[in-house]
Structure formats: C-alpha cells, structure tokens
C-alpha positions in Angstrom: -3.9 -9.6 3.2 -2.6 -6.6 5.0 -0.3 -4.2 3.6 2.6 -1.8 4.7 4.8 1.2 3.4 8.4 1.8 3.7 8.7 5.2 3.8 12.3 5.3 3.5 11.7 3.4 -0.1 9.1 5.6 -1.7 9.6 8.0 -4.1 5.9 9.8 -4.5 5.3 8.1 -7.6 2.0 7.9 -7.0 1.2 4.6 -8.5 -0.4 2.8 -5.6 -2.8 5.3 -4.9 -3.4 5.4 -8.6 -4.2 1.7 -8.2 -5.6 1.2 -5.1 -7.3 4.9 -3.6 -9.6 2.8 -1.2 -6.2 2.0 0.9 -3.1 4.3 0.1 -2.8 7.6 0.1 0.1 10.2 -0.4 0.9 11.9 3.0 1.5 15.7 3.7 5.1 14.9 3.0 4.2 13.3 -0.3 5.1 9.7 0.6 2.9 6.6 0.3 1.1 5.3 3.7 -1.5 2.9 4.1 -5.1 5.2 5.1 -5.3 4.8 8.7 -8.8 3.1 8.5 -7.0 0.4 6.3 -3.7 0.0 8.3 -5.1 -3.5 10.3 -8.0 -4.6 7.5 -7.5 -7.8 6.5 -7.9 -6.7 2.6 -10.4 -9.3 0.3 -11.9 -9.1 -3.0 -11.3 -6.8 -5.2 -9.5 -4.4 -2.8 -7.0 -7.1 -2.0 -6.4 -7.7 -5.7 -6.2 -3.9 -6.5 -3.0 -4.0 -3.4 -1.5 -6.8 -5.1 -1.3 -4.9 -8.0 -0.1 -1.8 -6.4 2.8 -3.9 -4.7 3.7 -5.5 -7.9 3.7 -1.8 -9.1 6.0 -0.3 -6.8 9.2 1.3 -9.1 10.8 1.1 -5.5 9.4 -2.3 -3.6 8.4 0.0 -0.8 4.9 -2.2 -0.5 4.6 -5.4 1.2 2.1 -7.6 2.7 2.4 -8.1 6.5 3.5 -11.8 6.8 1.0 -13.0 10.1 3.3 -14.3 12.7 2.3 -18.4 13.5 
C-alpha cells in the first residue's frame, strides 16, 4: 500500500502522525505529508496497518492509498 495527502483537506490534527510517525509527518506549515523516504514505499506489516488506521482516522479524508494504475 502506498499512501498520499491532500493538503488542501487537512486540518493539522495531528492524528496520522499520532498513528503512524514512521510515515507522516506535520510540515513547516503544519499540514500532514507523507516523510519523503516513505512517499513511493510499498507499506507492509505493521506499518501498512498503522496507515490504514491513520486513513480511517482522518476527521477530514485527506489520506488515501494510491490506487496502482493496471
């Protein structure tokens, strides 16, 4: 699983990096973003099940998974 922000939807809650620290972080401007190191890791394991719990989190839905084109 990869993930993405929408930058436009967050509102600095704080709640994925809460959940999930190894991938999101919250930016200079205080917004959500995937750590750069993370941005194309295909997420497994635990870490992929601590994202999946940050999406489900989201107060806003800014946190998807990236949907692999076929």
């Amino acid at each position: 699983m990869k993930v993405k922000v929408n930058q436009d939807a967050c509102i600095s809650c704080g709640a994925c990096e809460a959940l999930c620290p190894e991938v999101f972080i919250l930016n200079d401007e205080g917004l959500s973003e995937v750590k750069e190191e993370k941005k194309d890791t295909n997420l497994e394991g635990e870490l992929k099940e601590q994202a999946q719990d940050a999406i489900d989190s989201c107060p806003t839905s800014a946190i998807s998974e990236v949907k692999e084109e076929q």
